[in-house]
N, C-alpha and C positions, 0 to 999 in steps of 0.2 A: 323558229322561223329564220331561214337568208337572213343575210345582210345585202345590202344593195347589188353588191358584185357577184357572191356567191347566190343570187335571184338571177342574175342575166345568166350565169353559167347556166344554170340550171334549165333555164328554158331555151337557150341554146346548146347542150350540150347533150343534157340527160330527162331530167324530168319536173318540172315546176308544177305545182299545187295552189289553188287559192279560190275564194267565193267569187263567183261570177254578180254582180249586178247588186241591186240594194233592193229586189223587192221578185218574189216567184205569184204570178198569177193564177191560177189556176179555175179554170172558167168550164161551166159545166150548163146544160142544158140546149134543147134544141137549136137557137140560133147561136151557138157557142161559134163557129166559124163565121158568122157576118161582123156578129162584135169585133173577133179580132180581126177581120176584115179590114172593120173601120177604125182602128186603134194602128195599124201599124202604115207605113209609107211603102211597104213591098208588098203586093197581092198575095195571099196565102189562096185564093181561090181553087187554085187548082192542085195547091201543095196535098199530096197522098198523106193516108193513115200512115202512122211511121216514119215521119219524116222532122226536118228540120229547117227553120226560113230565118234567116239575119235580115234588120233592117233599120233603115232608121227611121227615128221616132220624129215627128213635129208635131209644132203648136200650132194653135189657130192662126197665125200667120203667116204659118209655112217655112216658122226658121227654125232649122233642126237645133233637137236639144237632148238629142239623147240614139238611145241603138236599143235594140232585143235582138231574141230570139224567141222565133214558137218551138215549141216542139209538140206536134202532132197525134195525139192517142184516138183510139176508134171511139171514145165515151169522153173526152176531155182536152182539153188542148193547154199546156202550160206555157205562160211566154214570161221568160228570164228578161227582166225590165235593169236599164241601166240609166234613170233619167232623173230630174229633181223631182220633188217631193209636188209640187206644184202640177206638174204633167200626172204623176199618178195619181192625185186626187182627179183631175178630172177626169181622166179614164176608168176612174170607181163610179165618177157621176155616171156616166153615159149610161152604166148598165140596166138604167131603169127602162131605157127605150130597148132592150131585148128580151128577148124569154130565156135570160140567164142567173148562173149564180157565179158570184165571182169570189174566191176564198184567198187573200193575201195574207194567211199567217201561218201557216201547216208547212210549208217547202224552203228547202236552202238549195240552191245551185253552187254547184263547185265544179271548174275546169280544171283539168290535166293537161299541161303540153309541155313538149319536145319531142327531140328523136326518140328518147325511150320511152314516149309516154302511152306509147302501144302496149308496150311490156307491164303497165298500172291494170291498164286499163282489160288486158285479156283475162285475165282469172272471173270478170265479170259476166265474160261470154263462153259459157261452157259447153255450148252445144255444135260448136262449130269456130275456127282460128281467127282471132280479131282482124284478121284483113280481108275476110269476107263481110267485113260491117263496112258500107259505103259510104261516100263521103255523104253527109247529112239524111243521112240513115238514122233511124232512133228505133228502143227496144227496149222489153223489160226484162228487167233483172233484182235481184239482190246485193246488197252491201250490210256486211255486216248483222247480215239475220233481219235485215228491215227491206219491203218493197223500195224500186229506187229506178229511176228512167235513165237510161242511157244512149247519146246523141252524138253521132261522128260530126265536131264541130267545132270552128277555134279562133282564134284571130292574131296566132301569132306567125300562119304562113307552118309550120312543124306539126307536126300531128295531134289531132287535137279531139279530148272528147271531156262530152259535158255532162256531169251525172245531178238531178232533180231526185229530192228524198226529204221525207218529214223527220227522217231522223237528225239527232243534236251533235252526233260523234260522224258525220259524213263527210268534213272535212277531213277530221283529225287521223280518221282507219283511211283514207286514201291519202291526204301525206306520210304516213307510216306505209304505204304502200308502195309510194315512191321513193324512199326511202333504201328501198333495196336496190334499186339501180343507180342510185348517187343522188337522186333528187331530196325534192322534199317540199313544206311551205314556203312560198317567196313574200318578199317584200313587194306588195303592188304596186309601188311606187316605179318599180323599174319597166310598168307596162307602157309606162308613156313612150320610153325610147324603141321597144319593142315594137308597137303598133306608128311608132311614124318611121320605122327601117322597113316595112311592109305592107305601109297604105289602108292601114284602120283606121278608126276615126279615134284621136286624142280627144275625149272630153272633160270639162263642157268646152278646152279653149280654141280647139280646132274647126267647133259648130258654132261657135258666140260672134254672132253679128252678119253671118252669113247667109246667102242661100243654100241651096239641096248643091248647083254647078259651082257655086265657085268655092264651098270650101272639101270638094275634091272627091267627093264619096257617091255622088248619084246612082251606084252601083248597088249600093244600099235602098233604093227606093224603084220603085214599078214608075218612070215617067211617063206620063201621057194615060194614066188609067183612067175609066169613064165614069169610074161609080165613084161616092164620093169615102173621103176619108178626112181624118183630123190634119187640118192645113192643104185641105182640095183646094177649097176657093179660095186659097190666096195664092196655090203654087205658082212660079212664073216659070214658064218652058223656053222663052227667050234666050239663047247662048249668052251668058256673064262678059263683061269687057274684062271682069280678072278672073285669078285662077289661083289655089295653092299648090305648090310647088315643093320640094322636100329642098334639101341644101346642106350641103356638108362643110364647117369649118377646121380648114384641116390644123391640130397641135394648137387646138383652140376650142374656150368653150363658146357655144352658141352667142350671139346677143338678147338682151335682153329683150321680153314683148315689148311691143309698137317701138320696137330700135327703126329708124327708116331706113329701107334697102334702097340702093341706089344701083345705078350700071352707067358705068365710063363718066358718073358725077349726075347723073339725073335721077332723081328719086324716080323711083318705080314700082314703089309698095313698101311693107311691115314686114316684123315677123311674129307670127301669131302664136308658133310653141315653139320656145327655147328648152332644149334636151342639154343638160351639162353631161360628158364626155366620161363622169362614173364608171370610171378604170379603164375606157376604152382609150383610144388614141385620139381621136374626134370627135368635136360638136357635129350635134346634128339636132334641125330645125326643121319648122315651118315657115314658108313665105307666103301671104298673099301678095301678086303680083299681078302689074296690070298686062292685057295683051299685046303685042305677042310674045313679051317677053319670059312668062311663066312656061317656061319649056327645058328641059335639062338640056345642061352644058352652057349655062349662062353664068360668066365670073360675075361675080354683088361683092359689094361692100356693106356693113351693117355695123352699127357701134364701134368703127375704128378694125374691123376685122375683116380678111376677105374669106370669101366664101368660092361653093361652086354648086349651080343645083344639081339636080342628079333625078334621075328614075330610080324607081322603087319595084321589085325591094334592093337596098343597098347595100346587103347581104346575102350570100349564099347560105337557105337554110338546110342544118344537114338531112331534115326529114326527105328533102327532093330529091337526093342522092341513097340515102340508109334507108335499104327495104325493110321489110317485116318478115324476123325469120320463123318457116317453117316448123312445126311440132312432130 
């Protein structure tokens, strides 16, 4: 595995490897799409066979604490869970109110990204050049002589694909795979700075205490949906008086959480994820800030450090620019 720095390289540069989530669902029978209907905060209603949905997860009070993914099959639907241990037990409860089965021990998800994590990722699609796989398009395939599902999907903004497999060696034969283009397994550790240089959800400290609007991700959830789901009847649609906001400390590491951010000496919010600067040049943070202040290009001060917020992503990734070359 990476070390911390040779992990950022990789998923900025060439090709990063690692398990996606702490738990693969796999749900099977008739009303198999209402359940995870009702489990996730983004509609899959109308999501196609084949396909792929991100979302975020809540609790019966509607404060996020977690993310998935479905991924879509004509007979099954698997959703790559990323939440505590607390949420998927009651997400196992529910299943009695459906006509399903719900299998949490048989599947490992593992994600591929960077620029070259196309070049992992095609030897899996033989029938046709992986850049005719769409973004959150999924398909099946083989990995290493075992059935295995494969999902154009990612969260680090660079190309990104997500393989589901009951096999034990799915990690390790697709970091070996990456391997050939410079990559390889990363240190998960370096996803936090990752997903707040491009507006994913840090959890649990970027969800913890928040609602769906203020801790910045509603993009992740279907707002205003009619039917219900876990944390319906408490969601508030209301616009937040705050907001999280990203913030870069320049030739400095972040401050510490709940450091209080201030503007021209008036407190004006926290900072919710402190990212240390792990070989880059810059801190870089989370703010909750109250309005109208949570907006980039606002100078803060936080633990004796200044800062500056900034829009996201904070980085050019090179997937936007490095096409997928031709065979």
């Amino acid at each position: 595995m990476f070390d911390i720095q040779d992990s950022y390289r990789a998923i900025r540069r060439t090709a990063g490897v690692y398990q996606r989530g702490n738990a693969v669902l796999t749900v099977t029978g008739p009303q198999r799409r209402d359940y995870v209907q009702f489990l996730l905060a983004r509609s899959v209603e109308f999501a196609g066979v084949n396909s792929c949905v991100d979302s975020l997860l809540l609790d019966e009070q509607a404060n996020p604490v977690g993310a998935a993914v479905a991924v879509v099959a004509a007979e099954f639907i698997d959703v790559v869970v990323d939440a505590p241990q607390s949420w998927l037990d009651h997400a196992i409860s529910l299943k009695s109110d459906y006509d399903v089965e719900v299998d949490t021990t048989g599947k490992l998800a593992v994600q591929v990204e960077g620029p070259q994590a196309w070049k992992v990722a095609g030897p899996f699609v033989p029938d046709r050049h992986i850049s005719d796989v769409l973004l959150n398009e999924a398909l099946d395939t083989e990995v290493n002589g075992e059935l295995a599902r494969l999902g154009r999907t990612g969260t680090t903004a660079e190309y990104g694909y997500l393989f589901i497999s009951s096999s034990a060696s799915l990690l390790s034969h697709l970091a070996a795979q990456a391997e050939t283009v410079g990559g390889g397994q990363i240190d998960k550790a370096i996803l936090d700075r990752v997903h707040v240089e491009i507006n994913y959800p840090v959890m649990p400290d970027q969800l913890r205490g928040l609602t769906v609007f203020e801790c910045g991700v509603p993009w992740l959830a279907t707002v205003g949906r009619e039917d219900a789901y876990i944390g319906s009847d408490a969601i508030v649609i209301a616009p937040p008086h705050r907001r999280t906001v990203a913030a870069i400390f320049a030739d400095n590491d972040c401050p510490a959480v709940g450091s209080a951010v201030s503007v021209d000496g008036e407190a004006v919010g926290t900072v919710t994820v402190s990212i240390p600067r792990l070989g880059n040049q810059d801190g870089l943070g989370l703010l909750v800030m109250d309005d109208p202040m949570a907006v980039p290009g606002i100078a803060v001060e936080a633990g004796g450090v200044s800062g500056m917020t900034v829009s996201r992503p904070v980085i050019a990734p090179e997937s936007w620019s490095e096409g997928m070359e031709a065979t």
